[in-house]
C-alpha positions in Angstrom: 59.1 123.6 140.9 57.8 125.6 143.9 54.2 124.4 143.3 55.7 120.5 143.2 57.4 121.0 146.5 54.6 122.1 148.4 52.2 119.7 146.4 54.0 117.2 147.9 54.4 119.0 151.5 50.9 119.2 151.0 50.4 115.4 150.4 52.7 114.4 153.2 50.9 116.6 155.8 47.4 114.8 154.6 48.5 111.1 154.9 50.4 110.7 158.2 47.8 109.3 159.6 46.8 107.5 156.2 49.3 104.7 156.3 52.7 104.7 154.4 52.7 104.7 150.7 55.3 102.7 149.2 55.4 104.5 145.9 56.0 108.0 147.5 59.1 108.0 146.5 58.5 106.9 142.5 55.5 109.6 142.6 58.0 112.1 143.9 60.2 111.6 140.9 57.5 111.1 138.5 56.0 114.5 139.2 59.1 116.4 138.9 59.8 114.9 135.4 56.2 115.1 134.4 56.5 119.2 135.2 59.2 119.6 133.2 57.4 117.9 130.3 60.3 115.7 129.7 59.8 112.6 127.7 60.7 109.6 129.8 60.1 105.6 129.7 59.0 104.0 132.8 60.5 100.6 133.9 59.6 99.4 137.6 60.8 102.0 139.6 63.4 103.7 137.5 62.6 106.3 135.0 64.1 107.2 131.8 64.6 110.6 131.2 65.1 110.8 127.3 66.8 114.0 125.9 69.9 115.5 124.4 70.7 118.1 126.7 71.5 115.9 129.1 73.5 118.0 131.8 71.0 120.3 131.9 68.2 118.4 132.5 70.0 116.1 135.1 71.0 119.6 136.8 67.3 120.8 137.0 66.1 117.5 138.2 68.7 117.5 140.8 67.7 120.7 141.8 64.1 120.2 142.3 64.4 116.8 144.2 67.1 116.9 146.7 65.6 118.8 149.5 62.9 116.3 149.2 65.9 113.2 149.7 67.5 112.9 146.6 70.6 112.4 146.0 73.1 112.3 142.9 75.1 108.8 142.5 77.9 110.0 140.4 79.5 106.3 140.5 76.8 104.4 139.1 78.1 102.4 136.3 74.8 102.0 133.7 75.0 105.6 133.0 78.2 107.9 132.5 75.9 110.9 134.2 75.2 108.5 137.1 72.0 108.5 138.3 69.5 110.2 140.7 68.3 107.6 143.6 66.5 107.5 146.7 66.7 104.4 148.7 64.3 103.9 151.5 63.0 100.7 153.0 59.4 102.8 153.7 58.6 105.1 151.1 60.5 102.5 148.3 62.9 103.4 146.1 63.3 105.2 142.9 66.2 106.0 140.4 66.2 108.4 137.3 68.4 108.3 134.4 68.6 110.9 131.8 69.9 109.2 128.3 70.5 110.7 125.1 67.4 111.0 122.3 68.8 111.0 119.4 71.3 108.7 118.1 75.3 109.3 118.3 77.9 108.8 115.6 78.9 105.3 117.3 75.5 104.1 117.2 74.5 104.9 113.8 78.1 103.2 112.8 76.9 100.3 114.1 73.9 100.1 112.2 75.9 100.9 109.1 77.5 97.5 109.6 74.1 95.5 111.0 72.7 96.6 107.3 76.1 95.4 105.4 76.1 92.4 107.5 71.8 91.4 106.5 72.4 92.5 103.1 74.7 89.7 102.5 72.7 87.1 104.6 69.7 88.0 103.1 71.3 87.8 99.3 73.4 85.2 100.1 72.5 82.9 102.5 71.0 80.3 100.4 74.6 79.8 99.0 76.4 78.9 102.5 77.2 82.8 103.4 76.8 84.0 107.0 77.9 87.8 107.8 78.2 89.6 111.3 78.8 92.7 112.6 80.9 93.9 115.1 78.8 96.5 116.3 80.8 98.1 119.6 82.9 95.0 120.3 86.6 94.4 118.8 87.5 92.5 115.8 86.6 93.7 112.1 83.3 95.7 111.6 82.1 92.9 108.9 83.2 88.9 109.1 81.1 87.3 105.3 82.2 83.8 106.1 81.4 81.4 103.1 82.5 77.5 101.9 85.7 78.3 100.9 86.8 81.3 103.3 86.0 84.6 104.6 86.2 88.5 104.0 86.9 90.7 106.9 86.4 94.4 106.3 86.5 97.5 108.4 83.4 99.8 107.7 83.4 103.5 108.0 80.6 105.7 107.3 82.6 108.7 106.3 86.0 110.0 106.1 85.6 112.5 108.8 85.3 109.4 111.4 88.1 108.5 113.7 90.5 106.2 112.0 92.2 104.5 115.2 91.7 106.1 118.9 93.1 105.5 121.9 93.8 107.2 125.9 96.5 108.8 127.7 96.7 109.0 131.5 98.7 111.6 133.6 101.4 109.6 135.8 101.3 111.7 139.3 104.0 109.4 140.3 106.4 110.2 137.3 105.4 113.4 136.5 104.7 112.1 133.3 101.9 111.7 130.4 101.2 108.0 129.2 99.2 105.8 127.5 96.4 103.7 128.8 96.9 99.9 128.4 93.2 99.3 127.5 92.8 96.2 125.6 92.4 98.1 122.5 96.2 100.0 123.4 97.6 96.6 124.0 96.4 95.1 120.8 97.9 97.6 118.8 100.6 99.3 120.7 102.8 98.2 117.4 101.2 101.2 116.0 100.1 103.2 118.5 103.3 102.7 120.9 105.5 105.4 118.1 102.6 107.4 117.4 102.5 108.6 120.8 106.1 108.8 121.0 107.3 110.3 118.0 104.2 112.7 117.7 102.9 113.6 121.2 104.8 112.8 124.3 106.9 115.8 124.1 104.3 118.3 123.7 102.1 116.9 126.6 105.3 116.7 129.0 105.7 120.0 128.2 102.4 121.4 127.9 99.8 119.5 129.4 100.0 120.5 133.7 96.8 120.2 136.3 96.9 123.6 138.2 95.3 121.4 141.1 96.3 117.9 141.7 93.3 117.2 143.8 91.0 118.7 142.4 87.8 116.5 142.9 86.7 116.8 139.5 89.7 115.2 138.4 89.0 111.0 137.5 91.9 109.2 139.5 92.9 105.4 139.0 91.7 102.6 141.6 95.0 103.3 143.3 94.9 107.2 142.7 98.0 107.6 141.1 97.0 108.4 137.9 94.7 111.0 136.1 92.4 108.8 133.5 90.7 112.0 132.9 87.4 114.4 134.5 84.5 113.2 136.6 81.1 114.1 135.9 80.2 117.6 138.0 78.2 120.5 137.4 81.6 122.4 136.6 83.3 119.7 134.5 83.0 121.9 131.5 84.4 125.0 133.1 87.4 123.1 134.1 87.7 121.5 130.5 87.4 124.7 128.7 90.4 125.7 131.6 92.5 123.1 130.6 92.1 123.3 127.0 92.8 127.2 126.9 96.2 126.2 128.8 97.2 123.3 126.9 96.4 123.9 123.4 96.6 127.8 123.5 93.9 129.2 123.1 92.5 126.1 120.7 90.4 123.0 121.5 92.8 120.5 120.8 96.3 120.0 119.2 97.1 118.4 115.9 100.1 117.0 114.1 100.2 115.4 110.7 102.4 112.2 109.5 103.3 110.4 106.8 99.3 108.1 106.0 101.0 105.4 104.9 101.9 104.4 108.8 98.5 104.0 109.5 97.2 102.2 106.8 98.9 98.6 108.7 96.8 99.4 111.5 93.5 97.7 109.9 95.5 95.0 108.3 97.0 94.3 111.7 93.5 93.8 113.5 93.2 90.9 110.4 91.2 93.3 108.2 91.8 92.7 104.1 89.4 95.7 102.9 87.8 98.8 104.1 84.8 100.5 103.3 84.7 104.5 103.0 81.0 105.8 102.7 80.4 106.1 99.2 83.6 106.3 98.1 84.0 102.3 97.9 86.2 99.5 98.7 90.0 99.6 99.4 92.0 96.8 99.7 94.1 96.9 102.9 97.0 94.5 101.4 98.5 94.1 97.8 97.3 90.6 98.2 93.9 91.4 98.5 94.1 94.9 95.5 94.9 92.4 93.0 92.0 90.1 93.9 89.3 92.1 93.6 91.1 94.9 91.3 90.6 98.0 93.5 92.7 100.4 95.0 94.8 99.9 98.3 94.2 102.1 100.7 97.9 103.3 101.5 98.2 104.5 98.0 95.1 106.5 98.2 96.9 109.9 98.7 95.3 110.9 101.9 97.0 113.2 104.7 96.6 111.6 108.0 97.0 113.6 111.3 97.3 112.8 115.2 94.4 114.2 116.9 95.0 115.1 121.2 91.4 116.1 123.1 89.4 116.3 125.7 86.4 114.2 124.5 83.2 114.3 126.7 81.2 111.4 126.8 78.3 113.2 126.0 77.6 116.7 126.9 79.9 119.5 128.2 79.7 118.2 132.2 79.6 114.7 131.3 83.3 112.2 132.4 85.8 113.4 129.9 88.7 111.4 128.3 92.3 112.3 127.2 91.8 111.0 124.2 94.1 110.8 120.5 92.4 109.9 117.3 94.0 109.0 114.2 92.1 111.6 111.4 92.0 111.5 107.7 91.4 113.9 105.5 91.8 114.7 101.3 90.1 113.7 98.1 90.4 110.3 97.1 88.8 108.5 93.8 85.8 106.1 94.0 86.6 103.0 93.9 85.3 100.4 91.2 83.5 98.4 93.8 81.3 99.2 96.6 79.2 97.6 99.5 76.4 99.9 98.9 75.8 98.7 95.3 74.3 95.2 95.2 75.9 94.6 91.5 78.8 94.7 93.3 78.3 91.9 96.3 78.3 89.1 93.8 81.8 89.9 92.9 82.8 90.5 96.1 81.8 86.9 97.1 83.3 85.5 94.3 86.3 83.8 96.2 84.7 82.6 99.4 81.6 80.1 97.8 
């Protein structure tokens, strides 16, 4: 990057007495992604910086543009990086954000449940059904409404997702670990609430201790009396792998099964009747629902369930990290006699709602 910074010394020294440019600033920024060879997308004078190292690359960009005014806006809320800026009423403005290329589990979820959700419109349409998706809001993955009712089913694409997830803060004020009341907490706390009681509390009480309270990399509360979990920094990932080696001995997270029955409610609590699992088929969530369409219920599935504490990234190793527990499945389970993926199946499946 020693040729782009002289390049541009260069160019400055040539138009002082040219007039002012008020795209220095963008051409600055273009330039140092452009020598990198970085893919990006261009929109008005912010620049997409598209790949999955994402850390790195906002690192080496950083780098490269700061001693010519660049800055890093860790706070900026459209990315969970932040963003690279320069604001300047003269030589304009110009903001780089580096997002991920390919696609992440949560995303190809989603369009697991847009292509379950068209499937049915586009079979079923004619006969009064409408489907929708969820995608990354609350509520069940699937809604097929039809004339005389609806099905609402939870959609996963494989038994290795997370079945049920939520966050734990760290109390400075008690001393204490607790959970976050996120809507999603709140909702479900029924199930959550003991979870976290029974299974965690007393191991992160005991276990779980910041060697620095203010350590700047630490992500504090409005109020700052509570630790929601690590900032985005060049060293976030040294401090994780820190914490993790204290906390979980040595291992990157802790585990601790439970009886899988006293999950199973959870999806028939959000108002779900049947869940999807990948190609293993279509559970009922409730006796009620088993006997109408003749399947299996999921409770009685013989799966081993397990409570999952980690330090989840949002992307990469530096990026904001969450304290985060996740409901996890695992075993062999029987395919069921129906299935979403089959289109034989749908027409049964819609039997009861046209």
């Amino acid at each position: 990057m020693k040729d782009l910074f002289e390049n541009w010394q260069d160019y400055l020294g040539e138009n002082e007495e040219s007039g002012v440019d008020p795209q220095r600033n963008f051409k600055i920024a273009l330039d140092a992604i452009k020598s990198e060879g970085y893919e990006h997308i261009v929109n008005g004078n912010t620049i997409k910086v598209k790949h999955d190292q994402r850390e790195e690359v906002l690192d080496t960009l950083l780098r490269n543009l700061e001693r010519l005014g660049f800055s890093h806006n860790i706070d900026f809320q459209g990315s969970t990086l932040g963003r690279i800026e320069i604001k300047d009423k003269t030589f304009g403005n110009a903001y780089i954000l580096v997002k991920p290329k390919t696609k992440r589990a949560a995303t190809l979820g989603n369009e697991y449940e847009e292509r379950i959700a068209a499937e049915f419109n586009q079979k079923y349409g004619d006969l009064g059904i409408s489907a929708t998706s969820a995608g990354a809001g609350h509520g069940s993955d699937v809604t097929v409404t039809g004339p005389n009712g609806e099905l609402k089913i939870e959609v996963k694409t494989s038994m290795s997702a997370d079945f049920g997830q939520f966050k734990i803060q760290y109390n400075k004020s008690t001393g204490e670990w607790e959970p976050r009341r996120t809507p999603g907490y709140v909702k479900n706390k029924n199930i959550f609430g003991p979870l976290y009681v029974n299974l965690l509390a007393n191991f992160v009480n005991k276990n779980c201790h910041f060697p620095d309270l203010g350590d700047p990399r630490l992500n504090l509360s409005k109020d700052g009396s509570k630790v929601t979990g690590l900032r985005y920094s060049r060293t976030t990932g040294e401090l994780k792998r820190e914490l993790q080696s204290d906390w979980f001995d040595g291992k990157t997270d802790y585990k601790v099964p439970f009886d899988f029955k006293y999950i199973a409610p959870y999806y028939a609590d959000k108002g779900d009747e049947y869940i999807q699992l990948g190609r293993k088929g279509l559970f009922a969530l409730t006796e009620e629902a088993a006997q109408r369409m003749s399947i299996p219920t999921f409770a009685d599935c013989g799966l081993e369930a397990s409570l999952r504490f980690r330090l989840k990234p949002s992307m990469g190793a530096n990026s904001s990290t969450s304290f985060t527990v996740a409901v996890k499945v695992k075993g062999r389970i029987e395919k069921s006699s129906l299935s979403l993926k089959n289109d034989e199946d749908l027409d049964k499946i819609i039997q009861d709602i046209v």
